[in-house]
C-alpha positions, 0 to 999 in steps of 0.5 A, a space after each residue: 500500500 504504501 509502495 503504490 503510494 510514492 509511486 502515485 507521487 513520483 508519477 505526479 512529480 514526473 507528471 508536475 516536471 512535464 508541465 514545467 518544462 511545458 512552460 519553459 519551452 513557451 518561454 524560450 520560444 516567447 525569447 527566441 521570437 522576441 529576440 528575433 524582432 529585435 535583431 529584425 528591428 536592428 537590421 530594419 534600422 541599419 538598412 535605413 542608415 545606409 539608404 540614408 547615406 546613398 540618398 546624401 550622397 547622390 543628393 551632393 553629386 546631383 547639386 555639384 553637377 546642377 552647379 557645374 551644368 549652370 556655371 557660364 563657359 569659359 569665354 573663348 579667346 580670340 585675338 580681336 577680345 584682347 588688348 594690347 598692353 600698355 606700358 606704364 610711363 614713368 
């Protein structure tokens, strides 16, 4: 009697031991996707960053060739536009 006793136990023991685990398993996997959104979130962000970066940068090239398109040509010399130099008199 008392044999089947403390088998009924260590069976609700082992029975109380499978539930724990049950709720160890939901969080580890609660860790693991929560983990997983952050790293996501991480890499969203950097993926930002580096759009970011290139958008500035093509964004500066854009401005130096809009400044380079608009700035007048250099005058081409011809020998009518130029001047004899004058020697100063003392």
């Amino acid at each position: 009697m008392l044999r089947m006793f403390f088998e009924l136990n260590v069976g609700l023991f082992e029975f109380g031991l499978l539930l724990f685990e049950l709720r160890l398993r939901r969080l580890q996997r609660a860790a693991a996707l929560l983990e997983f959104f952050v790293r996501h979130a991480q890499l969203f962000l950097l993926n930002l960053q580096l759009f970011a970066l290139a958008l500035g940068f093509f964004e500066q090239f854009d401005q130096a060739l809009t400044i380079a398109r608009a700035s007048p040509k250099r005058p081409s010399l011809q020998p009518s536009s130029i001047a004899p130099a004058t020697s100063p008199s003392a």
